[in-house]
PyMOL commands that place a pseudoatom at each C-alpha (Angstrom):
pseudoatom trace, name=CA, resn=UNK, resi=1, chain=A, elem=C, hetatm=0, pos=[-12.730, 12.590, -13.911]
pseudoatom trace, name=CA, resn=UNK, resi=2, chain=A, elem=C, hetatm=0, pos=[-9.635, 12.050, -12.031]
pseudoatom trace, name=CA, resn=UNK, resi=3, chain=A, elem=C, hetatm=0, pos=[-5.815, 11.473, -12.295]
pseudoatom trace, name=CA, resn=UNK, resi=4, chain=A, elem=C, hetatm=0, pos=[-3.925, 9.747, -9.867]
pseudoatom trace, name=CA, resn=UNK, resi=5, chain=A, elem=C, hetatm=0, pos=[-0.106, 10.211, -10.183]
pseudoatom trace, name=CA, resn=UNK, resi=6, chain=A, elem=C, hetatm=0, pos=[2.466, 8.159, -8.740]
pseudoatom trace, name=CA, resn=UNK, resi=7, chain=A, elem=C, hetatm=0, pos=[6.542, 8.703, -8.939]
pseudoatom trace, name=CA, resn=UNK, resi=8, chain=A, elem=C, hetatm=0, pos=[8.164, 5.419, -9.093]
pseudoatom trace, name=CA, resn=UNK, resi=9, chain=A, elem=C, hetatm=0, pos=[12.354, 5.999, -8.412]
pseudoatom trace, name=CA, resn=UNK, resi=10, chain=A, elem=C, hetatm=0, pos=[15.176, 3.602, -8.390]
pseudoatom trace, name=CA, resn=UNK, resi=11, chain=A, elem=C, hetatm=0, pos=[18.767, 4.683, -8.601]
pseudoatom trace, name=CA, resn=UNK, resi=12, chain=A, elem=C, hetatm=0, pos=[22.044, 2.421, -9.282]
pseudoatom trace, name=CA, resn=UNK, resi=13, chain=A, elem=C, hetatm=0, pos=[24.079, 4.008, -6.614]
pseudoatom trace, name=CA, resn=UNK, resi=14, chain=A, elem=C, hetatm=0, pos=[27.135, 2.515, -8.278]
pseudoatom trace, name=CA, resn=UNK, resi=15, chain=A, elem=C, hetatm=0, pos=[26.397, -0.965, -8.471]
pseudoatom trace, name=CA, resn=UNK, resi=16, chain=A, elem=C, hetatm=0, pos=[27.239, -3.193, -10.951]
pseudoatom trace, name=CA, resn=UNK, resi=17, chain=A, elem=C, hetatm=0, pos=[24.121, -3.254, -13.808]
pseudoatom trace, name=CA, resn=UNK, resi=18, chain=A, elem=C, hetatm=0, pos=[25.265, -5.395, -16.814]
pseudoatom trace, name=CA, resn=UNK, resi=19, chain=A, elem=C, hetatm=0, pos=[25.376, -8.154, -14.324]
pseudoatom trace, name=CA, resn=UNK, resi=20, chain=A, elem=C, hetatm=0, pos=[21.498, -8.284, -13.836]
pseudoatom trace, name=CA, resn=UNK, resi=21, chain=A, elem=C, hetatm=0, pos=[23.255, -8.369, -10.011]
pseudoatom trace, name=CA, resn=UNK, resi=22, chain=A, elem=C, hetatm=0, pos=[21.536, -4.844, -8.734]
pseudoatom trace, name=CA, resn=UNK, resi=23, chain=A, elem=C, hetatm=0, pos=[19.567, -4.101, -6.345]
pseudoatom trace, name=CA, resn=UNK, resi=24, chain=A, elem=C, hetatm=0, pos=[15.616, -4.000, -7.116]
pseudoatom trace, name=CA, resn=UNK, resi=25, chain=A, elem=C, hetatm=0, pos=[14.788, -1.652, -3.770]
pseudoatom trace, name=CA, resn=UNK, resi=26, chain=A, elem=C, hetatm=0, pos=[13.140, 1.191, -5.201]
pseudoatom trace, name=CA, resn=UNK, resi=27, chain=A, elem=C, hetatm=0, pos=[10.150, 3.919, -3.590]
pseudoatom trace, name=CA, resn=UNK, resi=28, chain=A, elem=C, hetatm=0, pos=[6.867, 4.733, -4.301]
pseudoatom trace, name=CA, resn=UNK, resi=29, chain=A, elem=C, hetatm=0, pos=[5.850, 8.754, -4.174]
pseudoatom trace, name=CA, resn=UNK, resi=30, chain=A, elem=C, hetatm=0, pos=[2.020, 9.698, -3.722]
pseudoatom trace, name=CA, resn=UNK, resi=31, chain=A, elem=C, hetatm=0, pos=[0.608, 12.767, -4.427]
pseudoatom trace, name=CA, resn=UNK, resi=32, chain=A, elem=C, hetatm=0, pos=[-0.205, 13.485, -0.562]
pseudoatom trace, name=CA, resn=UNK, resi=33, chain=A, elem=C, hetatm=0, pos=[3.279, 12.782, 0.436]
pseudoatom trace, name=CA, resn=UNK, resi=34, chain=A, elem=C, hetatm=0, pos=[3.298, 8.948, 1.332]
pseudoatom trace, name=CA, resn=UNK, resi=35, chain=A, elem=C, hetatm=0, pos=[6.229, 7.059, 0.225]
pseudoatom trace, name=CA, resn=UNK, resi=36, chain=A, elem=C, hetatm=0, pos=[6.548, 3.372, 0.716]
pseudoatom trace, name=CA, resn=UNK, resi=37, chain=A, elem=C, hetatm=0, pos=[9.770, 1.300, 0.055]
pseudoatom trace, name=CA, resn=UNK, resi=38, chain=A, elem=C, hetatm=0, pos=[9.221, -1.097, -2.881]
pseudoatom trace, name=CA, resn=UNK, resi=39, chain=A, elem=C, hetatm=0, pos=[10.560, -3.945, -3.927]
pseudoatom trace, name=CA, resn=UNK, resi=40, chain=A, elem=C, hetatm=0, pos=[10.694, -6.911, -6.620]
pseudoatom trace, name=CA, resn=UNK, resi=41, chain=A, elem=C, hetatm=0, pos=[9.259, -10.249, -4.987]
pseudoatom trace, name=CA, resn=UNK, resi=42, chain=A, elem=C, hetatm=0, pos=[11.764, -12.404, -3.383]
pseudoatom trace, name=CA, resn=UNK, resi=43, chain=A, elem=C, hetatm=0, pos=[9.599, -15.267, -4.956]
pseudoatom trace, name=CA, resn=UNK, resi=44, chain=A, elem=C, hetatm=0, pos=[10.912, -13.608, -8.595]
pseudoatom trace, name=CA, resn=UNK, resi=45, chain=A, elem=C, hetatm=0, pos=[14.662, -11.984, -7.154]
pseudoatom trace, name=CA, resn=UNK, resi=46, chain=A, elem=C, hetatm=0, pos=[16.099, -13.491, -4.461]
pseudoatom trace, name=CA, resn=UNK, resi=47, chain=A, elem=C, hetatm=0, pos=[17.481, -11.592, -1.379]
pseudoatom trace, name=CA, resn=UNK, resi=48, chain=A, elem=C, hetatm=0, pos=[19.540, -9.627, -1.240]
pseudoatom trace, name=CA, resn=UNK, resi=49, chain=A, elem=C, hetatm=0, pos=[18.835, -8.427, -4.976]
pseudoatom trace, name=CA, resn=UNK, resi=50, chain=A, elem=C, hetatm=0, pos=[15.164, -7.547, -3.696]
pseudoatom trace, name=CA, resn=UNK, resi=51, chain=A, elem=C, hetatm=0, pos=[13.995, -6.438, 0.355]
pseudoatom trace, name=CA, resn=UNK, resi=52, chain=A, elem=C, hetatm=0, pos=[11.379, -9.188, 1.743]
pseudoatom trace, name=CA, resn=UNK, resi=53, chain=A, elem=C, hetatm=0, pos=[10.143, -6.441, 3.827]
pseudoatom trace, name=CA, resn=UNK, resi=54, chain=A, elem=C, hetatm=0, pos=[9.215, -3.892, 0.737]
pseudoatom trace, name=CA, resn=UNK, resi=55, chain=A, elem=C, hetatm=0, pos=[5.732, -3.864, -0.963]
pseudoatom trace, name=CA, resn=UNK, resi=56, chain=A, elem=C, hetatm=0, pos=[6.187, -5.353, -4.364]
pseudoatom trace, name=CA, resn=UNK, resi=57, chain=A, elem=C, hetatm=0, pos=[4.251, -4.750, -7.107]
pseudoatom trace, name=CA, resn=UNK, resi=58, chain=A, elem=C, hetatm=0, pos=[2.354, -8.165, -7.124]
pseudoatom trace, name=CA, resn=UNK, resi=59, chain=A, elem=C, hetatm=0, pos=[1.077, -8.048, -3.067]
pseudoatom trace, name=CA, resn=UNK, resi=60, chain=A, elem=C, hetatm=0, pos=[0.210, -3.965, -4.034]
pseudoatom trace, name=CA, resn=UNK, resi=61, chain=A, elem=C, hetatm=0, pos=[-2.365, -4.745, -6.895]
pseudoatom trace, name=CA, resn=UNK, resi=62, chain=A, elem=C, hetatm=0, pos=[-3.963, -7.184, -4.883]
pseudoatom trace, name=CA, resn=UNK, resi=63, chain=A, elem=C, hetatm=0, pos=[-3.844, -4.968, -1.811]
pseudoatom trace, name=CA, resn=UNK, resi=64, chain=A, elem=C, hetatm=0, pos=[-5.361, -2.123, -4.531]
pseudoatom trace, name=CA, resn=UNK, resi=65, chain=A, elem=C, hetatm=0, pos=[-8.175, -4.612, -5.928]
pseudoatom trace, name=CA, resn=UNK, resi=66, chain=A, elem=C, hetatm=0, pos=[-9.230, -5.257, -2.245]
pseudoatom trace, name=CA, resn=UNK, resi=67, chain=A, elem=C, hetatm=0, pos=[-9.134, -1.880, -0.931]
pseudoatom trace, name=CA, resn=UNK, resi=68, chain=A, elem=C, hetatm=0, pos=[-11.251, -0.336, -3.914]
pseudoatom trace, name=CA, resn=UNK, resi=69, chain=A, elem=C, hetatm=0, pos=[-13.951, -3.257, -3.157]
pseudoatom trace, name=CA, resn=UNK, resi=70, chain=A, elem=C, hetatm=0, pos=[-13.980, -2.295, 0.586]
pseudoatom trace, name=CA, resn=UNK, resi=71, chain=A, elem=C, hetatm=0, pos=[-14.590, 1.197, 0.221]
pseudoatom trace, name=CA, resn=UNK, resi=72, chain=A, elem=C, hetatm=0, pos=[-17.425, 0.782, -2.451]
pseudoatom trace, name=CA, resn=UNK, resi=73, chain=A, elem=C, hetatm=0, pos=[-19.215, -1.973, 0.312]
pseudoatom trace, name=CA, resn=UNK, resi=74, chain=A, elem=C, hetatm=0, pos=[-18.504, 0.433, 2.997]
pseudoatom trace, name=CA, resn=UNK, resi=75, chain=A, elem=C, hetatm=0, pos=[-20.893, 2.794, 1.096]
pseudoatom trace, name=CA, resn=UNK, resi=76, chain=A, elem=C, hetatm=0, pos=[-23.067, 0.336, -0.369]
pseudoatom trace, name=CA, resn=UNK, resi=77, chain=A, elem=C, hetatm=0, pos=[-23.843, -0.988, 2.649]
pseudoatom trace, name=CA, resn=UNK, resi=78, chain=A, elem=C, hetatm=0, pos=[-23.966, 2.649, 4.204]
pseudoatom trace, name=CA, resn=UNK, resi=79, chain=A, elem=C, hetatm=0, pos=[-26.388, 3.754, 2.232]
pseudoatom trace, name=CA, resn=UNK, resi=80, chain=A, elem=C, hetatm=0, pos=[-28.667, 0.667, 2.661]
pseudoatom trace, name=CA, resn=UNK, resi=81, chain=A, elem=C, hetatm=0, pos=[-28.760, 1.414, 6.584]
pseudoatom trace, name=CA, resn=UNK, resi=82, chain=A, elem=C, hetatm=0, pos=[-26.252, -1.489, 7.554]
pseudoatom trace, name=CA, resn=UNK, resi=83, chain=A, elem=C, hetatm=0, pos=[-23.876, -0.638, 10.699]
pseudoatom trace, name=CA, resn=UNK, resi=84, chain=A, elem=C, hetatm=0, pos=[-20.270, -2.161, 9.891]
pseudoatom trace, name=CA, resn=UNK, resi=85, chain=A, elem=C, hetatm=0, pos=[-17.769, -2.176, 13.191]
pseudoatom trace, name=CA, resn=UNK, resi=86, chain=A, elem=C, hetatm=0, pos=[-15.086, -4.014, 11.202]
pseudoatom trace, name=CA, resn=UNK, resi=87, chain=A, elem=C, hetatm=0, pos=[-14.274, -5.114, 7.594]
pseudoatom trace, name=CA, resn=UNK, resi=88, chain=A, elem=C, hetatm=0, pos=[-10.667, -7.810, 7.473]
pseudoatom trace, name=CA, resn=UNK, resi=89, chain=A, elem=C, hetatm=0, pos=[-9.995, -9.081, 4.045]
pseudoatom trace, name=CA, resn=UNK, resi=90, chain=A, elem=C, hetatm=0, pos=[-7.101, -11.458, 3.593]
pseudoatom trace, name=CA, resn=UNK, resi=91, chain=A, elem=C, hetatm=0, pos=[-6.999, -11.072, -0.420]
pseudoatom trace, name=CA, resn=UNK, resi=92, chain=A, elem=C, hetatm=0, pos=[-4.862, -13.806, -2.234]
pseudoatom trace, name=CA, resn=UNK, resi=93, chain=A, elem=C, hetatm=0, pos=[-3.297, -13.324, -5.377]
pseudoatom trace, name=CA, resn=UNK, resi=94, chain=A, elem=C, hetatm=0, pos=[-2.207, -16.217, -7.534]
pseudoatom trace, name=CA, resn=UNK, resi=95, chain=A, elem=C, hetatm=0, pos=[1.138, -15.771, -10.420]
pseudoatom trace, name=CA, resn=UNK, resi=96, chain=A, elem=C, hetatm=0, pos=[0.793, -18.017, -12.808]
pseudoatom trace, name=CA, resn=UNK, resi=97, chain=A, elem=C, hetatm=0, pos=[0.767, -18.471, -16.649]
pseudoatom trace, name=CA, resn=UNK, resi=98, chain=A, elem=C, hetatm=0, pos=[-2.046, -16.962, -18.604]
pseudoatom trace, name=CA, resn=UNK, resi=99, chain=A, elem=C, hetatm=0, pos=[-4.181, -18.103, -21.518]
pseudoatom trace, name=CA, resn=UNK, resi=100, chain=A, elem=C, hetatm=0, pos=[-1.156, -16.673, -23.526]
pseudoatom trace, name=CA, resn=UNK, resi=101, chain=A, elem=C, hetatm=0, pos=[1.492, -18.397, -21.551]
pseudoatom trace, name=CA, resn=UNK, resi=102, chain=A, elem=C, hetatm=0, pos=[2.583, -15.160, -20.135]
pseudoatom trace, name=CA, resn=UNK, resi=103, chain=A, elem=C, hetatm=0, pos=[3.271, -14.511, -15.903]
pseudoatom trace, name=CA, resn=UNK, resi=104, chain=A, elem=C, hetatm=0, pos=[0.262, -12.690, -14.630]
pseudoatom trace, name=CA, resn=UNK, resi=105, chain=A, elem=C, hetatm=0, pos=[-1.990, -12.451, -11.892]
pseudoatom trace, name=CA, resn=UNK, resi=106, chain=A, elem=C, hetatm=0, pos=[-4.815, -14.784, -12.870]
pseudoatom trace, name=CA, resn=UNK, resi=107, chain=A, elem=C, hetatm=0, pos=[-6.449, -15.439, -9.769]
pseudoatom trace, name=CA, resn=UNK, resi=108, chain=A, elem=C, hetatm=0, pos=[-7.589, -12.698, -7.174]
pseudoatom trace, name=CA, resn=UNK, resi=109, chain=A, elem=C, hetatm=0, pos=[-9.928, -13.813, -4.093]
pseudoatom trace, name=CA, resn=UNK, resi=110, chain=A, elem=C, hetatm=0, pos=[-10.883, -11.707, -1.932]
pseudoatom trace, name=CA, resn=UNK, resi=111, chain=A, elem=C, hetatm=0, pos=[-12.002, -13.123, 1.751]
pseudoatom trace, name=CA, resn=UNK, resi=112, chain=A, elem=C, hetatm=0, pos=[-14.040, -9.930, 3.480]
pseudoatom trace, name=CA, resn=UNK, resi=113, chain=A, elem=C, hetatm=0, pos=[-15.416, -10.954, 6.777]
pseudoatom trace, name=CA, resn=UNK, resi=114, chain=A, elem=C, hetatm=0, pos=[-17.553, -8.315, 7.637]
pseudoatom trace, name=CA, resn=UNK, resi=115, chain=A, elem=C, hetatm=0, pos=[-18.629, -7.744, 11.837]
pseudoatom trace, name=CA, resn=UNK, resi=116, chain=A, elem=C, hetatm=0, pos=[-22.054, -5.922, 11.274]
pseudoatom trace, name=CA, resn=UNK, resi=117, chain=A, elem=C, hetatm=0, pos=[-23.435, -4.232, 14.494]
pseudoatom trace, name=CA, resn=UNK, resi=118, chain=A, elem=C, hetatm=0, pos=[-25.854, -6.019, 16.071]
pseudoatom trace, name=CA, resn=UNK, resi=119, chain=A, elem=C, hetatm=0, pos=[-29.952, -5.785, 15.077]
pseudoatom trace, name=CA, resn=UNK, resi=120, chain=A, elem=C, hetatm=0, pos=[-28.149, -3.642, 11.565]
pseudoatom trace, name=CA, resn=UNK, resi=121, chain=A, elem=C, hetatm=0, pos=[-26.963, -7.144, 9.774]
pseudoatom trace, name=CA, resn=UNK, resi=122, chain=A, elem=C, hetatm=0, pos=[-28.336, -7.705, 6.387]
pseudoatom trace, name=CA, resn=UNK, resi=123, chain=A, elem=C, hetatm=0, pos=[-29.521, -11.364, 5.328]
pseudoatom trace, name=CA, resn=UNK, resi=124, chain=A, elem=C, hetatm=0, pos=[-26.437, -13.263, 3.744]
pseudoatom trace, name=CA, resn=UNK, resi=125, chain=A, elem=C, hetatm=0, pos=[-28.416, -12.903, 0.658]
pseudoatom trace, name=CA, resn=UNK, resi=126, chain=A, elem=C, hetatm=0, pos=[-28.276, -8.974, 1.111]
pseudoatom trace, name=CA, resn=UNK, resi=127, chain=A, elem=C, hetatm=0, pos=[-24.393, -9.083, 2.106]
pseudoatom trace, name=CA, resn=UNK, resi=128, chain=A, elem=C, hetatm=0, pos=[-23.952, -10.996, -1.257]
pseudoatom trace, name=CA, resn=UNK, resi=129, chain=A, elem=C, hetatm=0, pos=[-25.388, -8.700, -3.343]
pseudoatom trace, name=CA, resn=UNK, resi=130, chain=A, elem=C, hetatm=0, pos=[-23.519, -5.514, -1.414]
pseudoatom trace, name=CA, resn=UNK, resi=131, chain=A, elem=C, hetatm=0, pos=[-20.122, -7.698, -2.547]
pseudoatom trace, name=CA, resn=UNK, resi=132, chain=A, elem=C, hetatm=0, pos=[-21.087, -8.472, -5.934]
pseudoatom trace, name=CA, resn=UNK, resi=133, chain=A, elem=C, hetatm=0, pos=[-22.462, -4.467, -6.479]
pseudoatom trace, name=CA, resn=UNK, resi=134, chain=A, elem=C, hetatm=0, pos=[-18.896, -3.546, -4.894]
pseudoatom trace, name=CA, resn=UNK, resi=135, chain=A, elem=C, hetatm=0, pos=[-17.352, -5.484, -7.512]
pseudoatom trace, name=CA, resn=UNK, resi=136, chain=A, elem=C, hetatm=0, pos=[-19.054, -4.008, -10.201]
pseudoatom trace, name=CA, resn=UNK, resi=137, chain=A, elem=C, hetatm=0, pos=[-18.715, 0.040, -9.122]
pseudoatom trace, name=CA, resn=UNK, resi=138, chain=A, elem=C, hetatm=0, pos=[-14.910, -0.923, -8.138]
pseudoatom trace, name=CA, resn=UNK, resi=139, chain=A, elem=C, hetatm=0, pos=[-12.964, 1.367, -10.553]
pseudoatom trace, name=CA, resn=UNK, resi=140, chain=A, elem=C, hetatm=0, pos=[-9.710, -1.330, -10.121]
pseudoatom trace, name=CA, resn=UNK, resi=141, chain=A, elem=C, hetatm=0, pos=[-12.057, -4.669, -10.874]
pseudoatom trace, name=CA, resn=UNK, resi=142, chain=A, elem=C, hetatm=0, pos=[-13.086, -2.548, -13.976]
pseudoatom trace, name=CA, resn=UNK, resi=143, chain=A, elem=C, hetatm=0, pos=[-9.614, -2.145, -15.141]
pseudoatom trace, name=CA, resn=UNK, resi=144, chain=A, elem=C, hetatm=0, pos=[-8.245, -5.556, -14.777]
pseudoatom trace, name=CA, resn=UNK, resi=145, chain=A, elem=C, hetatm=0, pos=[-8.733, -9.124, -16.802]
pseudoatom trace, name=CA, resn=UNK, resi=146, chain=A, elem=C, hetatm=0, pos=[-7.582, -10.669, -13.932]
pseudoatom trace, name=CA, resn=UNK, resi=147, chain=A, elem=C, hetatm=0, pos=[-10.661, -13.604, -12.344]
pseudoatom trace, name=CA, resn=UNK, resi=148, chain=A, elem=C, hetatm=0, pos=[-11.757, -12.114, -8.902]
pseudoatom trace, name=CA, resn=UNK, resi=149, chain=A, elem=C, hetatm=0, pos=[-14.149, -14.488, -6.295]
pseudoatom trace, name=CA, resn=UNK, resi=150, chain=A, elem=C, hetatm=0, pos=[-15.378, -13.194, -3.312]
pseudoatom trace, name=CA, resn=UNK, resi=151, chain=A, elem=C, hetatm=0, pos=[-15.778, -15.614, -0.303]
pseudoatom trace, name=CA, resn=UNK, resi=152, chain=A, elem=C, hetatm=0, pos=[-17.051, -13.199, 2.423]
pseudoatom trace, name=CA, resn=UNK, resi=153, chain=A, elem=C, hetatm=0, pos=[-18.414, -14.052, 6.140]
pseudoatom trace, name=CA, resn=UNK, resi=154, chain=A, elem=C, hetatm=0, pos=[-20.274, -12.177, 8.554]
pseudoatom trace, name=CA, resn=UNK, resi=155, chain=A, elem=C, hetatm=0, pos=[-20.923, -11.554, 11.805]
pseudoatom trace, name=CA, resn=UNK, resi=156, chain=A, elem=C, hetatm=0, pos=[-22.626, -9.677, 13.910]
pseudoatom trace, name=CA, resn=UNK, resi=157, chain=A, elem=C, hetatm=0, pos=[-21.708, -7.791, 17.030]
pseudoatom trace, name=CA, resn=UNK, resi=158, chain=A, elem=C, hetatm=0, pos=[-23.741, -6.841, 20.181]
pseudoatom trace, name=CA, resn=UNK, resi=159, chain=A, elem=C, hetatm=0, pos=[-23.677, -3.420, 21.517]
for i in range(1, 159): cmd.bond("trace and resi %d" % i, "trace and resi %d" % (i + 1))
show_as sticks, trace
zoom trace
């Protein structure tokens, strides 16, 4: 099918390492160019060990899990003959000890509110069942153990 390849780099530049003291600023290479400036949580490394102001790893699966689930509803709801003007989700991920008492994201809700154009809106029922068929074609919600809940909201906007 498909391989997606990303190029993770960090470099000491002469800091102490033993120490656990270094840096945890690091980038993220795409294939198409992109690089973003990572960094460890400051929830798990304090400043100035990690950059507040980098993605870290945590805030970019959750930003993953919520982008793969908007772009299957976009075409979901596409396809059924629904006119989106604007899709916001505010996804949440919650750290915290798993069934195996290890740190991992257990918890990711999602929170789409969808503006449908006016006279296009499906029933609630019918934005529902776009989310939940989302869920199910979303390649990242396939890959993951982690719980996701969708709490959507609609609205509709006149022309």
């Amino acid at each position: 099918m498909g391989k997606h390849i990303a190029t993770v780099s960090w470099s000491r530049d002469g800091q102490p390492f033993t120490d656990n003291q270094y840096k945890r600023v690091h980038q993220w290479e795409f294939n198409n160019g992109q690089t973003i400036r990572a960094s460890a949580s400051p929830d798990i490394v304090p400043a100035p060990l990690s950059d507040p102001s980098a993605v870290d790893p945590e805030e970019a699966f959750v930003a993953a899990l919520s982008s793969c689930h908007m772009l299957w509803f976009l075409s979901i709801a596409a396809k059924a003959g629904f006119v989106v003007e604007q899709y916001v989700d505010k996804a949440t991920g919650i750290l915290s000890e798993d069934e195996h008492d290890k740190k991992a994201i257990t918890q990711v809700t999602l929170y789409p509110h969808v503006t449908y154009k006016n006279g296009t809106a499906p029933s609630i029922e019918e934005d529902q069942n776009i989310h939940e068929l989302a869920d199910e074609k979303c390649f990242i919600s396939n890959s993951i153990k982690t719980n996701v809940e969708i709490k959507s909201s609609m609205s509709k906007k006149s022309v």
